[in-house]
N, C-alpha and C positions, 0 to 999 in steps of 0.2 A: 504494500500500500504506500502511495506516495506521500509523505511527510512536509506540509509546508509551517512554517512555525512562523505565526505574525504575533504571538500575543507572550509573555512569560511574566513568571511572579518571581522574582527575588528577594534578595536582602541582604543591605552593604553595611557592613560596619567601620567606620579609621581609627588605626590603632590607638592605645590609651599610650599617653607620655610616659618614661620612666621618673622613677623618682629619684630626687637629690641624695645625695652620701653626708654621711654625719663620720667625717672623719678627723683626724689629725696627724700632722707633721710628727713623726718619730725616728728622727735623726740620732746617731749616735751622739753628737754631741752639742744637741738642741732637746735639752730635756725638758723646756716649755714650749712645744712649738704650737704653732696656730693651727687656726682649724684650714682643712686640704680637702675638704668633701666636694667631689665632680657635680656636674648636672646630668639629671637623665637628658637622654633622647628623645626627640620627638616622634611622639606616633606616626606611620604612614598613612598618607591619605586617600579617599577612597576618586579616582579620575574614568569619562568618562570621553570614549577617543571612537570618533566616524572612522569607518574604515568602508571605502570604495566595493572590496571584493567584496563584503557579504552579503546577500542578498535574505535573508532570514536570518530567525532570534534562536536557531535550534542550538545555535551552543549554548543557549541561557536555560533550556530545558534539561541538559546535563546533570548544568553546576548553575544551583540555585544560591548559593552561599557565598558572598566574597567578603572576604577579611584581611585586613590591609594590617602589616606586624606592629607589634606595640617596639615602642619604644626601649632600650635599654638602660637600664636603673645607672646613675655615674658611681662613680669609685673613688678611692685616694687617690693621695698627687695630686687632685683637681684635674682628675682623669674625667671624659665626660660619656657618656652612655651615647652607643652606638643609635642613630635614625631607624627607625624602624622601615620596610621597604611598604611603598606604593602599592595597591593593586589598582591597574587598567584596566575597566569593562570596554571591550569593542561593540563595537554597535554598526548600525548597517544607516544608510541614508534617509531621514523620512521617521526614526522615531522618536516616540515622544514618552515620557517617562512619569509617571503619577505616583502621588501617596497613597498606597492602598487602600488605607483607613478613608482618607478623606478625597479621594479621586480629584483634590488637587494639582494643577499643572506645576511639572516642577522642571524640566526641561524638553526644550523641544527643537529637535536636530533637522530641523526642515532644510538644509545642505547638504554641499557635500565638502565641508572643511576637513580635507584630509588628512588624518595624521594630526590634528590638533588634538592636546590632550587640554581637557578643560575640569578645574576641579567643583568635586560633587560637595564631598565631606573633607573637612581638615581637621587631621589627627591633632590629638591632644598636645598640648605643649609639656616638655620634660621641667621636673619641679628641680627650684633652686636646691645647693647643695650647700653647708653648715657654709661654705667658704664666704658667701657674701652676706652673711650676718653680721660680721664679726663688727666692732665698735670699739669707743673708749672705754665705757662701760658696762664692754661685755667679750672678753679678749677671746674666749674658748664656746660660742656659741654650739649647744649641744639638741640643737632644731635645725630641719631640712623641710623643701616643700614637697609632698605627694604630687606625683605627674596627673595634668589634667585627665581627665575621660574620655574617648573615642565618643564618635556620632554611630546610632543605631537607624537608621531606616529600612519599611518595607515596602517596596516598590512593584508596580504594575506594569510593565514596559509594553509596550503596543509598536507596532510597524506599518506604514502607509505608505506603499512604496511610491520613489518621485517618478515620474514623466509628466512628461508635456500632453499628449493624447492618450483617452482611454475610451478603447473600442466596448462598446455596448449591444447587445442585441440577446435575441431568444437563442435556445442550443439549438448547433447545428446550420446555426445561419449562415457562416464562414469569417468567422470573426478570426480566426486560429489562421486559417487558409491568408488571409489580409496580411497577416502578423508576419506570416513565411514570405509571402513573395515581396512585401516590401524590406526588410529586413536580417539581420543575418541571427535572428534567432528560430530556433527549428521546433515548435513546438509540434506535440504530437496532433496528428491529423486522420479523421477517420469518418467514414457518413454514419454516423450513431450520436445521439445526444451524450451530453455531459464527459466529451472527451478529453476537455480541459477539465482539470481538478484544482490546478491551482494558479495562482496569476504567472503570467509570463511577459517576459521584457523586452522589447528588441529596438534596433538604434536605426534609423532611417539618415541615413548618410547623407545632406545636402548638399556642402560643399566641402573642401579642403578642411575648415576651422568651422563647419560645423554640423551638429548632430541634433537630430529629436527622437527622442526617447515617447514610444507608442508601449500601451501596455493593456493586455488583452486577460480580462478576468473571465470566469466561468457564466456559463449561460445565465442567463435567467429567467428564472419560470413566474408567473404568477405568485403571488404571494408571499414573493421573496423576502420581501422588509419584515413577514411577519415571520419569518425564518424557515420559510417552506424552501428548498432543494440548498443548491450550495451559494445563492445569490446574496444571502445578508451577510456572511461570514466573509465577503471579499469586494462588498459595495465600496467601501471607506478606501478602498486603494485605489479608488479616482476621485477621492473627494480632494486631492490636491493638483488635479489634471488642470491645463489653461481651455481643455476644448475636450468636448465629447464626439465620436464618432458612432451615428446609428446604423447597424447592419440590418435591413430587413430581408429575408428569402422570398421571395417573390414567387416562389414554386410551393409557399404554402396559402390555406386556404383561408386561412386569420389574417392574411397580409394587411387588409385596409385596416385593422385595430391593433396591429404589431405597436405599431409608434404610441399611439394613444397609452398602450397598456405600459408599455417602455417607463416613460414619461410617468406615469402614477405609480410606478412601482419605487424609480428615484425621489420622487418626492414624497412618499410618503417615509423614506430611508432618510433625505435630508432635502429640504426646500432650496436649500443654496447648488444643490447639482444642478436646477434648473437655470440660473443663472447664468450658465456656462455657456461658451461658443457652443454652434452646431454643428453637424453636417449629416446628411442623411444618407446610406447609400442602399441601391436598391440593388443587389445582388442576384447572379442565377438567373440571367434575363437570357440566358442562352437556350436556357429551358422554355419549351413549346407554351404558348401565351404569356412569358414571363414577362415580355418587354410591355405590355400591353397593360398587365398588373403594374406595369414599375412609371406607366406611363399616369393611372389612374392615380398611384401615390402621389403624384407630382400635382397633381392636379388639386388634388384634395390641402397639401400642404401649399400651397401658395404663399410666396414669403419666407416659405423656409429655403435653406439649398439644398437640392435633388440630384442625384446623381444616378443613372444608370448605369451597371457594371454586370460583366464576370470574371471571377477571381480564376474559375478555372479555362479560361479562354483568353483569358486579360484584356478583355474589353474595357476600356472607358477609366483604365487604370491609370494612366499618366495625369487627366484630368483631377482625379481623384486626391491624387501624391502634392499637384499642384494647387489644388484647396485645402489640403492639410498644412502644407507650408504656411500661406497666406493668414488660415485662421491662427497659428501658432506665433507667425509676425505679427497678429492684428495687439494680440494679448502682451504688454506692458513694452510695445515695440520691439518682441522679439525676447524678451526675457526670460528664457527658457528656465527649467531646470537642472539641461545637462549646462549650464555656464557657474562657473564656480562662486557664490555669494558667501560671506561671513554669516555663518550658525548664530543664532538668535539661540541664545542661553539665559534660562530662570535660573536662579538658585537661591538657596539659605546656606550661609558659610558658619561653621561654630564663631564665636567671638570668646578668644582666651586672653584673660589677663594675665598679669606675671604675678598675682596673687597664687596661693594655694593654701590650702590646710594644713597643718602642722602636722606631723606623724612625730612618734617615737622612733629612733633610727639606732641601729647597734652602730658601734665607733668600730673602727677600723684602724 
């Protein structure tokens, strides 16, 4: 069974600080010597870093638990406790990451800033060591500060993958077929409903310096928004498309309600997909009365754009490649999602003072 992973639950914790040393100078011949107690180290923090190749969250379905090291406790000499190490969650383009408890946004990686590591949580800070108490009147300070505490969250993370166009239509229309020939992605292809199982991506090559990212989800049936076949579970991976593209088959016998049903089935999933560029294409006119059905669409939608094609003929296709571009120019002059923008990042950072608690500390 094919495994695509857009959703996952974790939980990141950064590490806790070490704490300060309650030591002292013991020279052979410094028989009162001062206090030498190190500082701990600082906790690891918990970073969260876009990475290009992944296309899904299935490595967060693994390994649910990240834990970034604590800190090391400091030592004599005013020796100081080793940092504790980072953990890096990689993440794929397009997700956005919530508090579980409270399904607040708390970052959202709608880029694709590569290779930027951006932090989530900041480890604790390492507590002071006896050494910087010391005074006039207080030569052998025999108090250090406990390292501050690491951050505990448990997160949601969700995937919406980026492109620029998202092909729409009922199974079987040739949504898949569209995806291959324009494209160098190879999804599978077969005259049977629901042979898309999970979203698929491919690059529609314009020129030398530039690209559009088309992305073709599983059919939809009726009732989809309300969770009927596999339509709700992969709506939202065009809710961040610049332009929709309608497939209708034209060799079926719903064809005048195809659109109509289309259309209430996204709005009733989200009212802002309607917002979005169009384009309609009427597929399969190579099929006996197809062209005649694709002609009647046209006719009905007045005001929309109509396009007559076949995918397995390649009728009407170049026209087709040349409205896609135009609709994907029309949308913020061309500001795709395959062009690289700076990640739009929420967060709550800890806030550590150089305060701490007192502990009891052995002398060293």
């Amino acid at each position: 069974m094919i495994q695509f992973a857009d959703e996952a639950v974790i939980e990141v914790s950064s590490g806790k600080g070490g704490n300060g040393c309650i030591a002292f100078r013991r020279e052979k011949f410094v028989p009162n010597g001062g206090p030498a107690g190190g500082d701990g180290g600082r906790g690891g923090d918990v970073l969260f870093c876009v990475r290009k190749n992944l296309r899904t969250l299935a490595h967060l379905r693994y390994k649910r638990v990240f834990k970034a090291k604590n800190g090391g406790d400091g030592s004599g000499s005013n020796r100081y406790g080793k940092d504790g190490e980072d953990v890096v969650i990689p993440l794929p383009p397009g997700t956005t990451v919530r508090d579980y408890e409270t399904n607040e946004l708390v970052c959202d990686f709608t880029t694709e800033a590569e290779d930027e590591q951006l932090l989530f949580l900041k480890g604790g800070k390492g507590g002071w060591g006896n050494m910087h108490f010391k005074s006039s009147t207080n030569q052998a300070p025999k108090y250090a500060h406990a390292g501050k505490p690491g951050e505990y969250r448990k997160l949601r993370v969700e995937l919406s993958i980026m492109a620029d166009v998202g092909l729409v239509g009922f199974p079987n229309a040739g949504k898949s077929s569209l995806l291959d020939y324009f494209t160098n992605a190879r999804p599978k292809i077969a005259p049977y409903p629901f042979t898309t199982k999970i979203p698929n991506l491919g690059v529609l090559h314009v020129g030398e310096e530039r690209d559009i990212i088309i992305a073709d989800i599983p059919g939809i049936i009726e009732g989809a928004a309300d969770g009927a076949g596999l339509g709700i579970r992969f709506l939202k991976h065009i809710s961040r498309t610049s332009c929709l593209v309608f497939i209708i088959d034209c060799s079926d016998d719903n064809y005048l309600e195809a659109y109509d049903k289309l259309l209430s089935e996204l709005e009733s999933f989200s009212s802002d997909l309607l917002e979005k560029r169009r384009l309609i294409l009427c597929n399969k006119i190579d099929q006996e009365g197809a062209a005649v059905r694709a002609a009647e669409i046209a006719e009905k939608l007045k005001g929309e754009t109509v396009i007559p094609m076949s995918v397995a003929k390649g009728t009407g296709l170049d026209k087709v490649k040349a409205e896609i571009v135009s609709l994907v120019d029309s949308y913020g002059q061309g500001d795709t999602v395959s062009k690289k923008r700076k990640s739009s990042f929420m967060m709550e950072r800890a806030s550590c003072s150089d305060e701490g608690t007192q502990y009891p500390g052995s002398e060293q």
